[in-house]
N, C-alpha and C positions, 0 to 999 in steps of 0.2 A: 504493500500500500504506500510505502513512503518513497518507490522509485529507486533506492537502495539496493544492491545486487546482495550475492549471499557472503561474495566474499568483504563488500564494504561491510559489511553490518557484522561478522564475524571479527574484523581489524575494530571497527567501533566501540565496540563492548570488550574487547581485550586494551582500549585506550592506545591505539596504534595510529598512527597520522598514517594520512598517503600520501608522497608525493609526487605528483604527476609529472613524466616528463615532457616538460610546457618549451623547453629549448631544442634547437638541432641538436646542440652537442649530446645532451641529453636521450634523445632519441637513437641516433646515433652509436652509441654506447648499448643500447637495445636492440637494436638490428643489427648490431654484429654477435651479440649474444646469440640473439635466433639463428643467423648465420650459421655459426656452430652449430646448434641442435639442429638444424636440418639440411646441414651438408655435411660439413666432416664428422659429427659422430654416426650420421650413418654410412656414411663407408668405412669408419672402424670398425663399425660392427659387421656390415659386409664382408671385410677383409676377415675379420674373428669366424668367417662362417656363422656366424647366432641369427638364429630366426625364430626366436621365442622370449615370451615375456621373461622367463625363469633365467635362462643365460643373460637376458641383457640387463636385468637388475644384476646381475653379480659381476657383470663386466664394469659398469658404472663409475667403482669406487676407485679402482684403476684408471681408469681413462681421466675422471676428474686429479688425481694426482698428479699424470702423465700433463693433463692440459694447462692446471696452476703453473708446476714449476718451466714451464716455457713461456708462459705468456701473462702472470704473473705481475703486479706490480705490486714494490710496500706501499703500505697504507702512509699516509702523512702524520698521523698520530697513532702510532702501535696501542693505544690504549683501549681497554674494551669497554665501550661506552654501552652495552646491553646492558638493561635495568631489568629486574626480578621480575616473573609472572605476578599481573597481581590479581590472578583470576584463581578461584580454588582450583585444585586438580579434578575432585569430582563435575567441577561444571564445564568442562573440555567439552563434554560429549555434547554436551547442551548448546555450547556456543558453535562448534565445528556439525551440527546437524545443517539439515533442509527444513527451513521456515517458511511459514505459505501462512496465506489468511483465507478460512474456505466460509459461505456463507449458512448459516443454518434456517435450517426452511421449517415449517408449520409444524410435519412430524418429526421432527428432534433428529435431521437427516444432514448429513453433506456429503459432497463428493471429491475426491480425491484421485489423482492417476489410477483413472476410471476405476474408481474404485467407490462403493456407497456405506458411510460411517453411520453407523445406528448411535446416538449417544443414549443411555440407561434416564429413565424419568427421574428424575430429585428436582429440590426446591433452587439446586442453581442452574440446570439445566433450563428449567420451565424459564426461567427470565431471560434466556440465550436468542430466541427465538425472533427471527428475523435482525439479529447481528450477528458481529463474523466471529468465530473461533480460531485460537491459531494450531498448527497441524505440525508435527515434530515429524522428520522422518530421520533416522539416525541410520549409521552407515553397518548396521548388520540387518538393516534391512525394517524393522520395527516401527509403527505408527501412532502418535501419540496426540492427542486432542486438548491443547491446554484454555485455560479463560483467566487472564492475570495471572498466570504459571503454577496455578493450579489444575493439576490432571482429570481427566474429566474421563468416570467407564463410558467404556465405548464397546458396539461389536463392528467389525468389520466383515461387509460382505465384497465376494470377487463376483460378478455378474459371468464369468467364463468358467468359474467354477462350480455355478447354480442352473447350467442348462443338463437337462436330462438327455443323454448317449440314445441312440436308434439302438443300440447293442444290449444297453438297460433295461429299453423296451421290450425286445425281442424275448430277453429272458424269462419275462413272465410266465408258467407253468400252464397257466388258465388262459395268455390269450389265443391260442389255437379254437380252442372248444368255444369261446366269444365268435370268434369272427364266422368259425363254421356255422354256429347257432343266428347268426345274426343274418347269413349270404341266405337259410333257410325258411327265416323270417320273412326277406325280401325275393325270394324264389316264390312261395305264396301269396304274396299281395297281390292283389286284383290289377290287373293291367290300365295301364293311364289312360282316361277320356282322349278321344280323338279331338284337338282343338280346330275347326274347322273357320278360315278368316273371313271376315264379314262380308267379302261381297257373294260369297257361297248361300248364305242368308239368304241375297237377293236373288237366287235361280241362275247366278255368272256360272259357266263353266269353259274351262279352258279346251282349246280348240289345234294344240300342240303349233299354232302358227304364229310369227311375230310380226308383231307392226313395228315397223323400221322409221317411222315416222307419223306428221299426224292427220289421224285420219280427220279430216277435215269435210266439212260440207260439200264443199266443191270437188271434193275427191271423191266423194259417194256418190255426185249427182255424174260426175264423167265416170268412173265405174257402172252405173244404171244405163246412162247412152249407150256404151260400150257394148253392155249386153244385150242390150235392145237393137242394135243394129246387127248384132250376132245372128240376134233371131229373126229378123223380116231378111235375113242373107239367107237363111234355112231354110 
C-alpha cells in the first residue's frame, strides 16, 4: 500500500538508508559489477564444467577470493564502520518474509496467490470486515494472517487441491448399477410428442421443390398465361 518494495521496507525496519546511485560515477561502479556476474563469472564456471546450482555455490567462495585479490582496492579508512543489528534475532524471519495487504470480504474470506484464507469467527475478526489484513509469507513456505501483528486463525484453502479427479469418480462401487439403472429408466419412458411447426396447423405441406426466388404476383399471373397457351396449343 505504501508503494515500498519488499526489499525497501525490509532495509527500513532494520534502520538501513539506501543510497541510490544518482551519479555516472556511481552507476558506473555498478555496471561493471554486473559486468562480472554476467560475463566472466560465467565463463568461469563454463570453463569449471559446473552446470548446476550445487557446484556453483561451492565454486563461489573461490572465485570471489581469486577476483578481490586482482582487482581489489584498500579501502581509504580500514576501519569497520558496521554498527550492531539492532533488530532481535527472532524477528529476522518476520522482517526478511513477503508482506502483502489482502482485502477481507463479508465472509471473513481473502485471497492470496490464488489461494482463498478462511479467517476463524472471534470478536476481532468480526470488526476486520471490509479492511485489509496483512499476509506473512515466510520463506519455508508458511502463511500467516496478521491485524497490528497480531496473528489471526486462519484455514487455508488451494482451489487445485478441492477439484474432484474423473478417477475418484470412477471408483465408486455403486456407480455402475446407477447409471445401468438409470439408461433402464430412460429405455422405458414413453417416446417424445412429435412437435409439428405451425404452419402444419394451417394444412402447408411440403412439396420437396424450392423457390429460388419470389414468387410474386406477376410470376403467377405469366406462369397461368404460360399454361394456358400450352393448352389452346393442344
Amino acid at each position: 500500500m505504501t508503494g515500498m518494495t519488499q526489499f525497501g521496507r525490509a532495509l527500513a525496519e532494520l534502520q538501513i538508508e539506501i543510497l541510490c546511485a544518482n551519479t555516472s560515477q556511481a552507476k558506473g561502479r555498478v555496471e561493471r559489477a554486473n559486468r562480472t556476474l554476467q560475463d566472466r563469472l560465467v565463463k568461469e564456471l563454463r570453463i569449471a564444467g559446473i552446470s548446476n546450482m550445487e557446484d556453483g555455490n561451492a565454486f563461489l567462495p573461490g572465485f570471489m577470493a581469486r577476483y578481490n585479490d586482482r582487482f581489489a582496492k584498500p579501502a581509504a579508512r580500514p576501519d569497520n564502520l558496521h554498527r550492531a543489528l539492532n533488530a532481535a534475532p527472532d524477528r529476522l524471519a518476520e522482517i526478511f518474509c513477503l508482506r502483502n495487504k489482502r482485502y477481507v470480504s463479508k465472509d471473513l474470506t481473502l485471497k492470496y496467490d490464488h489461494k482463498r484464507i478462511r479467517l476463524e469467527v472471534n470478536d476481532l475478526t468480526r470488526g476486520l470486515v471490509g479492511t485489509y489484513a496483512d499476509t506473512y509469507e515466510f520463506p519455508d513456505g508458511r502463511i500467516q494472517v496478521r491485524h497490528n501483528g497480531i496473528a489471526l486463525p486462519c484455514t487455508i484453502f488451494n482451489p487445485h487441491q478441492q477439484r474432484v479427479t474423473h478417477a475418484a469418480i470412477t471408483d465408486y462401487k455403486h456407480l455402475s448399477s446407477v447409471l445401468a439403472h438409470i439408461k433402464a429408466e430412460q429405455d422405458k419412458a414413453a417416446a417424445r410428442a412429435e412437435v409439428h411447426p405451425e404452419s402444419a396447423r394451417n394444412g402447408y405441406r411440403k412439396n420437396g421443390r424450392r423457390n429460388n426466388g419470389w414468387n410474386t404476383l406477376a410470376d403467377r399471373k405469366r406462369n397461368a398465361d404460360r399454361k394456358a397457351s400450352q393448352g389452346s396449343d393442344n
